[in-house]
C-alpha positions as CSV (number, residue, x, y, z in Angstrom):
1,X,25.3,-40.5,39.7
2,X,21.9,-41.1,38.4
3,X,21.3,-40.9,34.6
4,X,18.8,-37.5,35.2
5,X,22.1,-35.5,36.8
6,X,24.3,-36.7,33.7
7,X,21.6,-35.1,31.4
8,X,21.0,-32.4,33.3
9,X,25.0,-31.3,33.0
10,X,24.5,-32.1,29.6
11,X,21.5,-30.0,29.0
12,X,22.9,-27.0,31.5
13,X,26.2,-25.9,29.7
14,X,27.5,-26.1,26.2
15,X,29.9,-29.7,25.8
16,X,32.7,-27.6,24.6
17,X,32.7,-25.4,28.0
18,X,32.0,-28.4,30.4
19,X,35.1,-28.8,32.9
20,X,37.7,-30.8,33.8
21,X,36.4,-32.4,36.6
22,X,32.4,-32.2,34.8
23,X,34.0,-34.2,32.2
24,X,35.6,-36.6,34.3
25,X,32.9,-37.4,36.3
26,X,30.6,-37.8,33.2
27,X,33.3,-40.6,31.6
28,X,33.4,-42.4,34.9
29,X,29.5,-42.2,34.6
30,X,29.2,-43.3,31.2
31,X,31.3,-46.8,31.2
32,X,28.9,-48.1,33.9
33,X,25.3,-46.6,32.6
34,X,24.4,-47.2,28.9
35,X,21.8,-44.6,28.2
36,X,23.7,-42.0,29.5
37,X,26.5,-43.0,27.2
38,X,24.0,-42.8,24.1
39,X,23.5,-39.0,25.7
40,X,27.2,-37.9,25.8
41,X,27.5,-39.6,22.4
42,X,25.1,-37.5,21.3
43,X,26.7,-34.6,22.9
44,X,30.0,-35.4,21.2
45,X,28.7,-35.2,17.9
46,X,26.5,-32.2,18.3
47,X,29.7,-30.1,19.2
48,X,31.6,-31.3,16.5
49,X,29.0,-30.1,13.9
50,X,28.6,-26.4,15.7
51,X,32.4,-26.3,15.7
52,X,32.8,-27.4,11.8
53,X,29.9,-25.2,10.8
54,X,31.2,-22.4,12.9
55,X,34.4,-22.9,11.5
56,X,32.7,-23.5,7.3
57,X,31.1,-20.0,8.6
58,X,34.5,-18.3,9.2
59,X,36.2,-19.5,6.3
60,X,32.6,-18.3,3.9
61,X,33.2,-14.6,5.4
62,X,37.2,-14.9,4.6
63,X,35.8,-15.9,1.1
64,X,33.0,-13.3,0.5
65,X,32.9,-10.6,-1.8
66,X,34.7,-7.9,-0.8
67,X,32.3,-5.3,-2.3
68,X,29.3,-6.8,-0.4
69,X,28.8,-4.1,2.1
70,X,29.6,-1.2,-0.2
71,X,26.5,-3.0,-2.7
72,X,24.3,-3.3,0.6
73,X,25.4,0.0,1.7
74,X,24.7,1.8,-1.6
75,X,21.2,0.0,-2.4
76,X,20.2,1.5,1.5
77,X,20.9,4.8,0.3
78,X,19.1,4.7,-2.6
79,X,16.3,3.1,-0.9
80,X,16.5,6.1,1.6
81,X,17.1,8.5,-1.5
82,X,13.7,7.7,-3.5
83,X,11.4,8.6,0.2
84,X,12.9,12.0,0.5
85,X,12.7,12.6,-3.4
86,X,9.1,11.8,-2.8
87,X,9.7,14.0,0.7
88,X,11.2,17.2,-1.7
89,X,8.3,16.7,-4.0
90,X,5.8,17.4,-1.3
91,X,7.3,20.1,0.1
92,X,7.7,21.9,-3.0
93,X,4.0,21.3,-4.3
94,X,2.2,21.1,-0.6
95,X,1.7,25.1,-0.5
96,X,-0.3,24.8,-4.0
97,X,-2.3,21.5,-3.5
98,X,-3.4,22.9,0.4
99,X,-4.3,26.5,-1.3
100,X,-6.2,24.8,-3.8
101,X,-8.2,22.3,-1.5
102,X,-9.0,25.4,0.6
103,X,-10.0,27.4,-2.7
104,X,-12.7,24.6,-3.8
105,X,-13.6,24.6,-0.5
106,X,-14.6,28.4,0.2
107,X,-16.1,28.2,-3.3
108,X,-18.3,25.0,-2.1
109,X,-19.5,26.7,1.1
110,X,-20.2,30.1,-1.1
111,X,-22.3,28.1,-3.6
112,X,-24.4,25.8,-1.4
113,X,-24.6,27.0,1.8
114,X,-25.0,30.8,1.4
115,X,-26.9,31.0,-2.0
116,X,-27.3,34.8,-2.8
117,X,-30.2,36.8,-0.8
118,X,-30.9,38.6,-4.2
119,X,-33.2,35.9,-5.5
120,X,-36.3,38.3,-5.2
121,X,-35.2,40.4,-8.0
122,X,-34.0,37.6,-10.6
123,X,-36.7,37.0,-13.3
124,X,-37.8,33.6,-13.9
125,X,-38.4,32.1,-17.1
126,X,-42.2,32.6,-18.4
127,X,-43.4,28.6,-19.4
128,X,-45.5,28.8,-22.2
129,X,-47.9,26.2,-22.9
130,X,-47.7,26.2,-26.7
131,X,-45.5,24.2,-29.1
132,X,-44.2,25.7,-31.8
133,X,-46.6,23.9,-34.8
134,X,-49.4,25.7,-32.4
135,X,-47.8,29.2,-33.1
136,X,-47.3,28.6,-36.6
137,X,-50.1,26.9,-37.8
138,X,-52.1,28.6,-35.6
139,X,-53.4,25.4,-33.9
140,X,-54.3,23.5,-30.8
141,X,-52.1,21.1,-29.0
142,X,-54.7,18.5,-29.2
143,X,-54.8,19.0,-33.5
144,X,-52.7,16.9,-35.3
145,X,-50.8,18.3,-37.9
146,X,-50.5,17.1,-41.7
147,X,-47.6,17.3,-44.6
148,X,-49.9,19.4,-46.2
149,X,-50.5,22.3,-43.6
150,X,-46.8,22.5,-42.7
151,X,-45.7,23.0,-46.9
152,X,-48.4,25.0,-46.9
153,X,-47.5,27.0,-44.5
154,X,-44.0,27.2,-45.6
155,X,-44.3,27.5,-48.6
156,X,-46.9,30.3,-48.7
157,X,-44.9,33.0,-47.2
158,X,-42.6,32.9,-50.7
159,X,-45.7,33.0,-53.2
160,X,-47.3,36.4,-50.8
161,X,-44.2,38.1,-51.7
162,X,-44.4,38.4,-55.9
């Protein structure tokens, strides 16, 4: 046998399902070829730490909590519960929020894009070019006004009345 068939048996099949007769032939290989023994060493060992960590595996599941999967079971469910308490939420509010969305948006469209067609009628505010020191002390814009005009002119209303 050459030392690429005893590593492809190695490599094709687990060691711990290897046959009889596989095995056999493997040994026989192995006393007369030295790298091939370093590869079924190899082998040896690797199926002896898969079987004790299978078997550390076993005995950590005979050894867990017993409540573990009511805990995981529990926390899914409320998980689950919180999306359909935001699900009930939605359906109880989604009537109002939709009718109020479609409210704004009539009352948009009624506002900007068909402004009334009575603007003909609608007076418009008369600008008037005056300022009110103008009116009152019966002056230009351009004038500028003193202390003396303005207590004058309020304070000449009082003395016309005794």
């Amino acid at each position: 046998m050459s030392d690429k068939h005893i590593i492809e048996i190695l490599d094709s099949k687990p060691f711990a399902s290897l046959s009889e007769t596989e095995l056999a032939m493997i040994q026989t290989h192995v006393v007369r070829c030295a790298s091939c023994s370093h590869a079924f060493d190899a082998s040896q060992i690797s199926a002896l730490l898969i079987k004790e960590r299978a078997d550390e595996a076993a005995q950590n599941v005979l050894n867990a909590n017993p409540f573990f999967q009511t805990r995981v079971m529990a926390a899914w469910r409320e998980s689950r519960n919180n999306v359909s308490a935001l699900r009930r939420l939605w359906n109880a509010t989604g009537a109002l929020v939709t009718t109020m969305a479609a409210t704004t948006a009539a009352l948009a469209v009624l506002a900007f894009v068909a402004p009334s067609s009575d603007t003909t009628n609608q007076p418009t505010a008369a600008l008037v070019p005056y300022s009110a020191e103008a009116v009152v002390l019966d002056q230009s814009d351009n004038d500028q006004v003193t202390d003396d005009q303005v207590l004058s002119a309020i304070y000449s209303d009082e003395d016309e009345g005794r």
